[in-house]
PyMOL Python script that loads the backbone (N, CA, C, O; Angstrom):
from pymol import cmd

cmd.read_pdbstr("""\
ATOM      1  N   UNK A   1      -9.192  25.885-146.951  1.00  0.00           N
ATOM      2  CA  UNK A   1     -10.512  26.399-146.658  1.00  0.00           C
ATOM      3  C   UNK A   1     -11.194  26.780-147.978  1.00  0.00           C
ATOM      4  O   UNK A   1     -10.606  27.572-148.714  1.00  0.00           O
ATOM      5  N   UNK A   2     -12.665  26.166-148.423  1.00  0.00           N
ATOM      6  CA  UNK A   2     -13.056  26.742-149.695  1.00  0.00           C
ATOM      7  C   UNK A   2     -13.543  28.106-149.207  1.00  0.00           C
ATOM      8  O   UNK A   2     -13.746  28.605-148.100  1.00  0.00           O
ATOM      9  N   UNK A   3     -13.671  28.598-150.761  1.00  0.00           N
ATOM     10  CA  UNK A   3     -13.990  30.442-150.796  1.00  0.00           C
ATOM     11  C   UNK A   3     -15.320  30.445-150.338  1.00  0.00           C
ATOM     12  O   UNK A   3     -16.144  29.534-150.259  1.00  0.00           O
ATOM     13  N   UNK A   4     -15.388  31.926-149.985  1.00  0.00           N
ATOM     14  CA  UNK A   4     -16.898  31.992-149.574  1.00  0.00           C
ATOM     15  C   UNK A   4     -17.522  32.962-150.449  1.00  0.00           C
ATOM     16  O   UNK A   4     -16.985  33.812-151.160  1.00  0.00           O
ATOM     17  N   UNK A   5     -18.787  32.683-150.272  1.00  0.00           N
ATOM     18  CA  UNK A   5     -19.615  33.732-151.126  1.00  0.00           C
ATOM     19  C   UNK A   5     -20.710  33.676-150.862  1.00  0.00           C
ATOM     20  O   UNK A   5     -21.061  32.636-150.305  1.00  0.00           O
ATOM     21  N   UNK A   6     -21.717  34.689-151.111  1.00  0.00           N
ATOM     22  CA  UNK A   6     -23.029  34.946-150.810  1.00  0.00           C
ATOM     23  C   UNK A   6     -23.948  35.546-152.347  1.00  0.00           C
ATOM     24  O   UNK A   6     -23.571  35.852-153.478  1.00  0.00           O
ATOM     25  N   UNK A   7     -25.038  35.512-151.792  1.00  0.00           N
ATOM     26  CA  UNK A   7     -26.079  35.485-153.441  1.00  0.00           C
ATOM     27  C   UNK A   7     -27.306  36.652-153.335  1.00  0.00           C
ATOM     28  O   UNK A   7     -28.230  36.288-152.607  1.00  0.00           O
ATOM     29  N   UNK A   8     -27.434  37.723-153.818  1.00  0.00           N
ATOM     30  CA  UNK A   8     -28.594  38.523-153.382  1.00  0.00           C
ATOM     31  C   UNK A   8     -30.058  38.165-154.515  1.00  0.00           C
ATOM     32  O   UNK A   8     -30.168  38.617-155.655  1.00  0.00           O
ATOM     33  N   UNK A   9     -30.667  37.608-154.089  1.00  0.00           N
ATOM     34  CA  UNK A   9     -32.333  37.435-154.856  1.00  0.00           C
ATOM     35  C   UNK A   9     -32.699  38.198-155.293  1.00  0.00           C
ATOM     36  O   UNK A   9     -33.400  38.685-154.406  1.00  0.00           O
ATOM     37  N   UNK A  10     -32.848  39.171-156.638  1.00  0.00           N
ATOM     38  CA  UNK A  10     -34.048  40.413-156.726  1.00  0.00           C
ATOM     39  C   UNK A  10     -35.180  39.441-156.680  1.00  0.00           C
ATOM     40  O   UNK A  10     -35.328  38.440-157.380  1.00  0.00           O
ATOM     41  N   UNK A  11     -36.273  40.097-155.347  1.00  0.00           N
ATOM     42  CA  UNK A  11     -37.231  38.753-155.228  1.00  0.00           C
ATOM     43  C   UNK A  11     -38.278  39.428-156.427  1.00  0.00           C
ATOM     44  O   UNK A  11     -39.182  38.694-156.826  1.00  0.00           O
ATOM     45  N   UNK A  12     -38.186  40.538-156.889  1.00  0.00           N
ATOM     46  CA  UNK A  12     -39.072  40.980-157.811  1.00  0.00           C
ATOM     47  C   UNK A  12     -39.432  40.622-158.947  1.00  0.00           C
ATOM     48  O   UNK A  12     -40.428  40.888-159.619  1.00  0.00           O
ATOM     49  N   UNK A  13     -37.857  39.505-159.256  1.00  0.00           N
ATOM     50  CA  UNK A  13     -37.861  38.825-160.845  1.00  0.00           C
ATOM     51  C   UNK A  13     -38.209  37.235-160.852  1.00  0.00           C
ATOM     52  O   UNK A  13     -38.670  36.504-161.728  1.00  0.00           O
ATOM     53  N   UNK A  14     -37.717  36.962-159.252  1.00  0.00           N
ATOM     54  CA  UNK A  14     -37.385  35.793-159.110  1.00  0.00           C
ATOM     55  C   UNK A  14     -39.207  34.673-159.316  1.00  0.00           C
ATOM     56  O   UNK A  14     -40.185  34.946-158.621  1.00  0.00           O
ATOM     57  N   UNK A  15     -39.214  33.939-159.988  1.00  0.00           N
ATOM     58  CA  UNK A  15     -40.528  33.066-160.295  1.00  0.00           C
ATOM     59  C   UNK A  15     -40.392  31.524-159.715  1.00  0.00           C
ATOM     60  O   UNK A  15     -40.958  30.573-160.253  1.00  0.00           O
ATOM     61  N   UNK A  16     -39.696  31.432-158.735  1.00  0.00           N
ATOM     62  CA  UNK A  16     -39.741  30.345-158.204  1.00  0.00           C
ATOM     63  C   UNK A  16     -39.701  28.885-158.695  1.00  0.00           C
ATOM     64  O   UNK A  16     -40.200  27.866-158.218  1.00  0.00           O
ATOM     65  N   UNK A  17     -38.714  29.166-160.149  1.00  0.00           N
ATOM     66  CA  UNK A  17     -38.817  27.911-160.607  1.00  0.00           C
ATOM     67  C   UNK A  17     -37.920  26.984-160.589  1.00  0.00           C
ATOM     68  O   UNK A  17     -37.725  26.152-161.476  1.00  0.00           O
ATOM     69  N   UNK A  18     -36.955  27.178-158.889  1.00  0.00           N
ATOM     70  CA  UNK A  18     -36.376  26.256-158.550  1.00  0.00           C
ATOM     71  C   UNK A  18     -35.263  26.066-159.678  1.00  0.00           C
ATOM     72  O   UNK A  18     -35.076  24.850-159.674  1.00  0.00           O
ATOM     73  N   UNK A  19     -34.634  26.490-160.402  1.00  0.00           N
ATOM     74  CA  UNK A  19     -33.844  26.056-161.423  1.00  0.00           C
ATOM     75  C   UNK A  19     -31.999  26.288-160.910  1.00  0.00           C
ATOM     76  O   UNK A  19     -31.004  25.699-161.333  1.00  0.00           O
ATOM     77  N   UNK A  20     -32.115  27.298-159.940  1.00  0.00           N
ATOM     78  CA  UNK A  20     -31.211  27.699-159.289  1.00  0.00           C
ATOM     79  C   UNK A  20     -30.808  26.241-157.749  1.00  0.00           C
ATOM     80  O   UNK A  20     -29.727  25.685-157.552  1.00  0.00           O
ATOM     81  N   UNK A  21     -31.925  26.074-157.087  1.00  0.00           N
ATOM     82  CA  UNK A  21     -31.652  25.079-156.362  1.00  0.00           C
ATOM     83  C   UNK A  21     -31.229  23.939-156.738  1.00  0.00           C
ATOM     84  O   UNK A  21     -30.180  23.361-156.455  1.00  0.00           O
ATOM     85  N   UNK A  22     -31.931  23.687-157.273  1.00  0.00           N
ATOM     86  CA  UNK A  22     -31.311  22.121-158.298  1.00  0.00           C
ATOM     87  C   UNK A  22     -29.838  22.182-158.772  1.00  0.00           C
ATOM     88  O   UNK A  22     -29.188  21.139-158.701  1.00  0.00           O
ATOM     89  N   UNK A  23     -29.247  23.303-159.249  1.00  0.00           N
ATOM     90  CA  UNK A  23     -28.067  23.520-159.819  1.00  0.00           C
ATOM     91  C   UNK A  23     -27.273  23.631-159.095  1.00  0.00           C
ATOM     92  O   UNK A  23     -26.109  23.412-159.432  1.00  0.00           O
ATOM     93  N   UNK A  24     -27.680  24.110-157.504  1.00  0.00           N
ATOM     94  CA  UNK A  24     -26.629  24.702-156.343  1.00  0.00           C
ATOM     95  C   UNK A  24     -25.538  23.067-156.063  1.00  0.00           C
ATOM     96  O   UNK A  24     -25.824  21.900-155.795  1.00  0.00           O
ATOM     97  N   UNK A  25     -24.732  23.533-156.214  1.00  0.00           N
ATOM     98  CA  UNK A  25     -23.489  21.765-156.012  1.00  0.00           C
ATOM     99  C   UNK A  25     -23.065  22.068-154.533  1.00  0.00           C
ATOM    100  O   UNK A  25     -22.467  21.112-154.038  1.00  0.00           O
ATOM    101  N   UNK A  26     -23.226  23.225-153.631  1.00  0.00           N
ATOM    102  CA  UNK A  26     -23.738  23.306-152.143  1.00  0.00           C
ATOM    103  C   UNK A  26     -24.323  23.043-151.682  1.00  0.00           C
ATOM    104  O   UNK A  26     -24.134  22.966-150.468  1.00  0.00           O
ATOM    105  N   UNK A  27     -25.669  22.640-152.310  1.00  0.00           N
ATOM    106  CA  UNK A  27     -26.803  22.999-151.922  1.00  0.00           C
ATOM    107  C   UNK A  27     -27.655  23.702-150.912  1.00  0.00           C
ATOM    108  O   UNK A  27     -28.674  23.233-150.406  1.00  0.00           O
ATOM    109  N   UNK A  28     -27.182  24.759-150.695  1.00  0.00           N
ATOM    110  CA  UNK A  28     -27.741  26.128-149.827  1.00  0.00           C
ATOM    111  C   UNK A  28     -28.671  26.737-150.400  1.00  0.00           C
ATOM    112  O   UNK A  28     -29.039  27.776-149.852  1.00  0.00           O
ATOM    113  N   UNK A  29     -29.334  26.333-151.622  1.00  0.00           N
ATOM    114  CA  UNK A  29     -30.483  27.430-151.808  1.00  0.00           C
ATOM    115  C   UNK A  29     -31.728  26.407-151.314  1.00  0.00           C
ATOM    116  O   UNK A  29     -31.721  25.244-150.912  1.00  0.00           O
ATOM    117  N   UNK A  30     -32.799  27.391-151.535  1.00  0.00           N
ATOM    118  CA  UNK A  30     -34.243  26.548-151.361  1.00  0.00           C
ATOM    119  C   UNK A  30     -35.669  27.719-151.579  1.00  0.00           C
ATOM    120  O   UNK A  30     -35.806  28.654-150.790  1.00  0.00           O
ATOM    121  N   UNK A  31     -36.019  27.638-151.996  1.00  0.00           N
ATOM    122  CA  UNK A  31     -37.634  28.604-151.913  1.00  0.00           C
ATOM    123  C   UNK A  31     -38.343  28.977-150.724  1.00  0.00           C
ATOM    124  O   UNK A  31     -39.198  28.319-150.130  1.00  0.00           O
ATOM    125  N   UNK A  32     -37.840  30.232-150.419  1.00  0.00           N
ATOM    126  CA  UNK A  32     -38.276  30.776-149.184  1.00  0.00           C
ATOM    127  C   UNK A  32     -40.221  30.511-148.606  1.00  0.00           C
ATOM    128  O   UNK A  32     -41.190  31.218-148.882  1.00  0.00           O
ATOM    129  N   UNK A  33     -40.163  29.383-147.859  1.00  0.00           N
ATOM    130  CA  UNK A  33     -41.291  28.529-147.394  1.00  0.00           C
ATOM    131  C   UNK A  33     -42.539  29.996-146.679  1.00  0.00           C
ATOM    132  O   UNK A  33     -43.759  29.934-146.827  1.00  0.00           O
ATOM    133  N   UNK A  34     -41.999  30.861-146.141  1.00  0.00           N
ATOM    134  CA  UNK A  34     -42.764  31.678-145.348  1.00  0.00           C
ATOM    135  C   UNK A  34     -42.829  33.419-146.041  1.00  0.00           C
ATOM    136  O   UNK A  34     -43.162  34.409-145.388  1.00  0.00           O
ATOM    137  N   UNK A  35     -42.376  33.407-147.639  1.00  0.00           N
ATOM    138  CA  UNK A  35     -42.500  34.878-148.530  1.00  0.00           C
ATOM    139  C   UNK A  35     -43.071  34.521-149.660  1.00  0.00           C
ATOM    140  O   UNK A  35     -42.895  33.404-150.146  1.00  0.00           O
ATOM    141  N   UNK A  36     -43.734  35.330-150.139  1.00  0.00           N
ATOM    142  CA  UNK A  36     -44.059  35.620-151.424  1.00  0.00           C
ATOM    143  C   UNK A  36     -43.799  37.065-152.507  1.00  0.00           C
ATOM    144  O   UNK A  36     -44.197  38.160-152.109  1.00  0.00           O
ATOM    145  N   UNK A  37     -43.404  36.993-153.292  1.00  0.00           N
ATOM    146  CA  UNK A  37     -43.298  37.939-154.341  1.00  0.00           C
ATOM    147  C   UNK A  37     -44.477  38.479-154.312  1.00  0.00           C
ATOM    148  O   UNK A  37     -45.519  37.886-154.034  1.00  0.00           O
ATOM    149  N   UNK A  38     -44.297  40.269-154.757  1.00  0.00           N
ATOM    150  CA  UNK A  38     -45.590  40.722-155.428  1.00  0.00           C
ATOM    151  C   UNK A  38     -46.566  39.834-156.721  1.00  0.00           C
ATOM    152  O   UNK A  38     -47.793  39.771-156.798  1.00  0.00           O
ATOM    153  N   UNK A  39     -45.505  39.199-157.667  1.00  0.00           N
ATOM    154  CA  UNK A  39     -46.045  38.314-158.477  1.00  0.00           C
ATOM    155  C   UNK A  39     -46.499  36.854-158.306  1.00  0.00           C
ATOM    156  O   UNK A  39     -46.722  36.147-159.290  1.00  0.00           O
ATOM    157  N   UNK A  40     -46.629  36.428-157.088  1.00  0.00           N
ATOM    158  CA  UNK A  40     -47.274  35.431-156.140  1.00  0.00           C
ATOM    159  C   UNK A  40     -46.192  34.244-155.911  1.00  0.00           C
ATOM    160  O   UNK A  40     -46.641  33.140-155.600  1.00  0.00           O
ATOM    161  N   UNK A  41     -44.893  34.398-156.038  1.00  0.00           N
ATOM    162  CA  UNK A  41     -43.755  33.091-156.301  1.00  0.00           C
ATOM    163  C   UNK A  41     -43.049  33.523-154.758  1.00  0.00           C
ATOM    164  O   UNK A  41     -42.770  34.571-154.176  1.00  0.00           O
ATOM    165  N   UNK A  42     -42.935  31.899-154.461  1.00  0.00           N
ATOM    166  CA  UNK A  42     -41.872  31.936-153.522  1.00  0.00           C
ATOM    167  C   UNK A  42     -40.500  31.802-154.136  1.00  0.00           C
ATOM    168  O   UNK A  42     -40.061  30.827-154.747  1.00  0.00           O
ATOM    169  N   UNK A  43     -39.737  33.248-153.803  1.00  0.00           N
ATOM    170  CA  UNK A  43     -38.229  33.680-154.255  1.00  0.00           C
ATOM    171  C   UNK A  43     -37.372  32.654-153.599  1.00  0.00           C
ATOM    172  O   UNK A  43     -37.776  32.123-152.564  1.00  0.00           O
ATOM    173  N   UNK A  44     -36.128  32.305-154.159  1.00  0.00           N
ATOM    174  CA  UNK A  44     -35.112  31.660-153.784  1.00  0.00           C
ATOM    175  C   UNK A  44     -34.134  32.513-152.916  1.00  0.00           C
ATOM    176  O   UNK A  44     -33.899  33.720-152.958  1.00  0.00           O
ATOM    177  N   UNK A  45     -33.581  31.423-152.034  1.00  0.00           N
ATOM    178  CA  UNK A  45     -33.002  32.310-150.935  1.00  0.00           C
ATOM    179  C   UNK A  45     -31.869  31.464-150.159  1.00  0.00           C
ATOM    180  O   UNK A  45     -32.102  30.280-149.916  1.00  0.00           O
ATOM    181  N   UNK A  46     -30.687  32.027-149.779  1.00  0.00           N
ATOM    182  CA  UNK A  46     -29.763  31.118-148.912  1.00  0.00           C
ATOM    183  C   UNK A  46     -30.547  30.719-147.626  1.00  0.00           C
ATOM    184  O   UNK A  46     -31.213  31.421-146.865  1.00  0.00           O
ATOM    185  N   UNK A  47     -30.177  28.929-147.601  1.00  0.00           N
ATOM    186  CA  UNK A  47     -30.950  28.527-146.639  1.00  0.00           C
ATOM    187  C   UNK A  47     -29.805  28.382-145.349  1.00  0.00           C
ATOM    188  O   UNK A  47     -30.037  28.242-144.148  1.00  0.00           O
ATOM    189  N   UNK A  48     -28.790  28.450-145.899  1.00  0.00           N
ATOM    190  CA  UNK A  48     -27.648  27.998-144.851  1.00  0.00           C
ATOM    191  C   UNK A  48     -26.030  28.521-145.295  1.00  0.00           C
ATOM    192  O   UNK A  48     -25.728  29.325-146.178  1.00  0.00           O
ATOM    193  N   UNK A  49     -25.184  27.816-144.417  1.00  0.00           N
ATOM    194  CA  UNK A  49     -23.671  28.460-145.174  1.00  0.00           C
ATOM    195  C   UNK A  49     -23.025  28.028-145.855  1.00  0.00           C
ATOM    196  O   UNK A  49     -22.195  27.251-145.384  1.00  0.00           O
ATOM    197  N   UNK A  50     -23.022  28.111-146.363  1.00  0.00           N
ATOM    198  CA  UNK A  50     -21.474  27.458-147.340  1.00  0.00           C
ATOM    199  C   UNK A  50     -21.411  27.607-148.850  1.00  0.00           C
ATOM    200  O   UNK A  50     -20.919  26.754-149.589  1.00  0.00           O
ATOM    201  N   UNK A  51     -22.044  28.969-149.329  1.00  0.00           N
ATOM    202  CA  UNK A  51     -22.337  29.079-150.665  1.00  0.00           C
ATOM    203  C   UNK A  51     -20.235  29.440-150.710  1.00  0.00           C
ATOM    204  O   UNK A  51     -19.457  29.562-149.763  1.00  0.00           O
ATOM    205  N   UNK A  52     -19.987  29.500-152.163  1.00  0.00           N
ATOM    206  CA  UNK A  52     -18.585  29.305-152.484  1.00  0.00           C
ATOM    207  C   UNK A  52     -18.543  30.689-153.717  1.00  0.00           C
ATOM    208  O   UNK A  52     -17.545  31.169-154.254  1.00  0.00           O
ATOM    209  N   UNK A  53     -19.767  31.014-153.871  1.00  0.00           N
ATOM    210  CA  UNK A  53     -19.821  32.057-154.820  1.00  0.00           C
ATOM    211  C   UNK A  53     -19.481  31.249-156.363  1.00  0.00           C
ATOM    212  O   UNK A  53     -18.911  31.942-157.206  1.00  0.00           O
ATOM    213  N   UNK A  54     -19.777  30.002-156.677  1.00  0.00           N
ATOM    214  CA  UNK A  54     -19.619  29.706-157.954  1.00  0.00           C
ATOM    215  C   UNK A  54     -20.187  30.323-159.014  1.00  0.00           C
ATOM    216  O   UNK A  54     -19.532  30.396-160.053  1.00  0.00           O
ATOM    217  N   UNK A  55     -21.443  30.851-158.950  1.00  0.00           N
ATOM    218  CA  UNK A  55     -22.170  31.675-159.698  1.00  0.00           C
ATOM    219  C   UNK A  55     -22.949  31.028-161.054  1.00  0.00           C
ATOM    220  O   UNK A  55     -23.412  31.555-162.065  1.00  0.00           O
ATOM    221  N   UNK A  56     -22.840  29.156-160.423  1.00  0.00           N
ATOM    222  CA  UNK A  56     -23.718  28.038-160.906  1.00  0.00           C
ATOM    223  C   UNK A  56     -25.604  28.795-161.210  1.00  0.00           C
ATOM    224  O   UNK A  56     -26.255  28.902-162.249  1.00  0.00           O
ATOM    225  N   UNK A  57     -25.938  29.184-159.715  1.00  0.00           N
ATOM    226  CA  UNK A  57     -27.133  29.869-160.208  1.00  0.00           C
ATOM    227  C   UNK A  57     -27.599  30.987-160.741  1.00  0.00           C
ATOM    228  O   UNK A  57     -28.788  31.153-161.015  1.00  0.00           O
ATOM    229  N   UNK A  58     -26.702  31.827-160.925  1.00  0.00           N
ATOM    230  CA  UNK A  58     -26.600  32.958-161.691  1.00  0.00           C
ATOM    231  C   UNK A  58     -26.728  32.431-163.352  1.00  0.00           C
ATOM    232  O   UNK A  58     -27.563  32.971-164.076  1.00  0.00           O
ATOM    233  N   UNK A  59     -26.075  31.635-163.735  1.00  0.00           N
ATOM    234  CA  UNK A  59     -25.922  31.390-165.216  1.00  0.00           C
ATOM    235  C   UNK A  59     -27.387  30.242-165.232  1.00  0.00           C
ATOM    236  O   UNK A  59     -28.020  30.227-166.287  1.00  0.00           O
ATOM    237  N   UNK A  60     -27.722  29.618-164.449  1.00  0.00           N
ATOM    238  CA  UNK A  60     -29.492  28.867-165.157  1.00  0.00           C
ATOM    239  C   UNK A  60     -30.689  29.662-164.254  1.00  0.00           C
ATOM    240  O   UNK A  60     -31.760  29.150-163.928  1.00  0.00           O
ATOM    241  N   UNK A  61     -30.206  31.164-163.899  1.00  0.00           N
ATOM    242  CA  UNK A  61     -31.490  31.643-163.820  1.00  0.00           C
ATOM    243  C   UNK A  61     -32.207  32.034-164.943  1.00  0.00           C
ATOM    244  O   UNK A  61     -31.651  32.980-165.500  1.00  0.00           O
ATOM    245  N   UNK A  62     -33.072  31.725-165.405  1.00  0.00           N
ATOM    246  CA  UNK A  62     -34.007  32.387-166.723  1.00  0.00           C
ATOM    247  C   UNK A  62     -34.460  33.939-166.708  1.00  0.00           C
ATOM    248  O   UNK A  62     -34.858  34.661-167.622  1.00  0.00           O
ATOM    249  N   UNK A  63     -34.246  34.192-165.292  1.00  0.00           N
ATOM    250  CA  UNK A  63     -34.286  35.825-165.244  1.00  0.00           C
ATOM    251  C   UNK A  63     -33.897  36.596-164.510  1.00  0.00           C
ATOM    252  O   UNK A  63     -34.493  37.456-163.861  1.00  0.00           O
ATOM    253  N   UNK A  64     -32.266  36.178-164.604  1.00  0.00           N
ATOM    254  CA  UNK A  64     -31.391  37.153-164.331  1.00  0.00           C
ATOM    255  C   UNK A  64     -31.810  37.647-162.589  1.00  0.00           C
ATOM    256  O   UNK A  64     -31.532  38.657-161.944  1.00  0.00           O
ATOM    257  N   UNK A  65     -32.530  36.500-162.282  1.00  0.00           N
ATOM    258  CA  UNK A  65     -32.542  37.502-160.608  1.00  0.00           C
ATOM    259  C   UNK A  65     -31.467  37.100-159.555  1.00  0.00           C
ATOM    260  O   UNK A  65     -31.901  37.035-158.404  1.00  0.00           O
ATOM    261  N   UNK A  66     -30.617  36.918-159.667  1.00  0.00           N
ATOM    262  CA  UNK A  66     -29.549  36.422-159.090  1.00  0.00           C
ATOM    263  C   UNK A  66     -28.418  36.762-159.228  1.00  0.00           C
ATOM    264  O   UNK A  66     -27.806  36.357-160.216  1.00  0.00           O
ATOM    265  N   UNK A  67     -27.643  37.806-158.063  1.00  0.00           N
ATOM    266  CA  UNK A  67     -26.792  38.280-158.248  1.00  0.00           C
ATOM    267  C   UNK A  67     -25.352  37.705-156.743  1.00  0.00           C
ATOM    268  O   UNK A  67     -25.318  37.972-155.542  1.00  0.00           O
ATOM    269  N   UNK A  68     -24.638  37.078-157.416  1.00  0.00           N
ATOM    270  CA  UNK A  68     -23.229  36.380-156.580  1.00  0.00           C
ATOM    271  C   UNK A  68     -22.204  37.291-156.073  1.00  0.00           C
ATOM    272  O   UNK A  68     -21.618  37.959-156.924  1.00  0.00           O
ATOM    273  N   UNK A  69     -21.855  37.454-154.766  1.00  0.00           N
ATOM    274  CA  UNK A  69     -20.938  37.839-154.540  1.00  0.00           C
ATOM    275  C   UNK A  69     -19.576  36.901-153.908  1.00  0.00           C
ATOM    276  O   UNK A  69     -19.743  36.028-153.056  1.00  0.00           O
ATOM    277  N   UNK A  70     -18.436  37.197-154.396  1.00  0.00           N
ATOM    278  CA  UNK A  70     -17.661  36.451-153.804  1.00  0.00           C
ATOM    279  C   UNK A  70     -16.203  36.987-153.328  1.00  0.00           C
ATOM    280  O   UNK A  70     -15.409  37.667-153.978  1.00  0.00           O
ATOM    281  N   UNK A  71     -16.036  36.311-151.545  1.00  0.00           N
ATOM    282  CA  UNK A  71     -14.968  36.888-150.913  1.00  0.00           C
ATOM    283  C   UNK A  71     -13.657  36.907-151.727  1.00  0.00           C
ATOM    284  O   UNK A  71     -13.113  35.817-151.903  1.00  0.00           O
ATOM    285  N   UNK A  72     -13.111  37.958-152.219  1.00  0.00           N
ATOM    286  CA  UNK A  72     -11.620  38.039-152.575  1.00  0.00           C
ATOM    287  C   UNK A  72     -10.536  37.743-151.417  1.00  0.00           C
ATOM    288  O   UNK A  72     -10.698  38.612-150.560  1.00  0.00           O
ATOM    289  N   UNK A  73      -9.995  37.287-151.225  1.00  0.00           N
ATOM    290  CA  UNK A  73      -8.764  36.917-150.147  1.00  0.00           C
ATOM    291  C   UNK A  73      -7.494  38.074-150.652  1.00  0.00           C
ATOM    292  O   UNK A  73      -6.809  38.061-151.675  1.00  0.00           O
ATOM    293  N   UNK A  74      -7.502  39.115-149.415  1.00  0.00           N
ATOM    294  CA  UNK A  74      -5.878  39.951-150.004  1.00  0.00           C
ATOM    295  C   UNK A  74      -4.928  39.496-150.082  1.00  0.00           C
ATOM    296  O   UNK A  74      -4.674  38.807-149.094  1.00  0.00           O
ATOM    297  N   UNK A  75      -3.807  39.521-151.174  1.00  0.00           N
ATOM    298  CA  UNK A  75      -2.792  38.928-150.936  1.00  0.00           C
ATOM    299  C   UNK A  75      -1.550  39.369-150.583  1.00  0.00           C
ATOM    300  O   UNK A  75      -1.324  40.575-150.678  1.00  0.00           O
ATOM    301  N   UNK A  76      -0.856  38.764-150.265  1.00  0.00           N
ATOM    302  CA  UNK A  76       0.286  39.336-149.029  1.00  0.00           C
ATOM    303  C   UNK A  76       1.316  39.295-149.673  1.00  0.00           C
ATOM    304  O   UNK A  76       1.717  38.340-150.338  1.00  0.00           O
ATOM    305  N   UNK A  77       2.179  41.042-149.424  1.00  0.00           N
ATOM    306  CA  UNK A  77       2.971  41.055-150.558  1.00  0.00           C
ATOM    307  C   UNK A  77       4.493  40.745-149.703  1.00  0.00           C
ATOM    308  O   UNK A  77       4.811  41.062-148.557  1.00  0.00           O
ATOM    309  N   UNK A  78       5.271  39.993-150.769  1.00  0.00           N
ATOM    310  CA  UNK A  78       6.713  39.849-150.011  1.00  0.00           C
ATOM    311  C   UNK A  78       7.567  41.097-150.314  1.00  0.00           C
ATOM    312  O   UNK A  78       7.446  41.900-151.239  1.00  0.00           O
ATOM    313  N   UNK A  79       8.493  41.061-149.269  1.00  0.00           N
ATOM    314  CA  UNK A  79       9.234  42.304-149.126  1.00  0.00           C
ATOM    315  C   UNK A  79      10.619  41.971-150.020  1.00  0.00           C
ATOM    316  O   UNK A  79      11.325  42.785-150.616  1.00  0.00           O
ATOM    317  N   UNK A  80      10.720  41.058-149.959  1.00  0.00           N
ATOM    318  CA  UNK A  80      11.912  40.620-150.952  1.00  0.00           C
ATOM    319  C   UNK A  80      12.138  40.480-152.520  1.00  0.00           C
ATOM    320  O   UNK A  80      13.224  40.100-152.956  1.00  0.00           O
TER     321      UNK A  80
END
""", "prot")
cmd.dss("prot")
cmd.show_as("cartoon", "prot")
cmd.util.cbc("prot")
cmd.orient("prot")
């Protein structure tokens, strides 16, 4: 099963320049069609499931508005 992960937008930074979608190798992001930023940009946003938490769009955002989280799996300790 691949890992999972999820992505939070600060939509406050975010300028809609798509640089994050293009990069997604999921491709789950996309420019939220129906919001706008106070600074007039449609923010990037999970469109669907299967982000993996690579943190591909975190490193070509130009401003840092993109923050990755990703599921840790506990691991199971042997008794032996």
């Amino acid at each position: 099963m691949p890992p999972k992960g999820r992505i939070v937008v600060k939509e406050i930074y975010c300028k809609g320049c798509e640089l994050c979608v293009s990069a997604c190798p999921q491709g789950v992001l996309a420019l939220a069609p129906d919001r706008i930023n106070s600074k007039g940009y449609h923010p990037a946003e999970l469109i669907e499931q299967g982000c993996t938490g690579c943190g591909v769009c975190t490193v070509v955002c130009p401003e840092a508005a993109i923050v990755v989280y990703r599921e840790v799996k506990a691991r199971s300790q042997s008794g032996a």
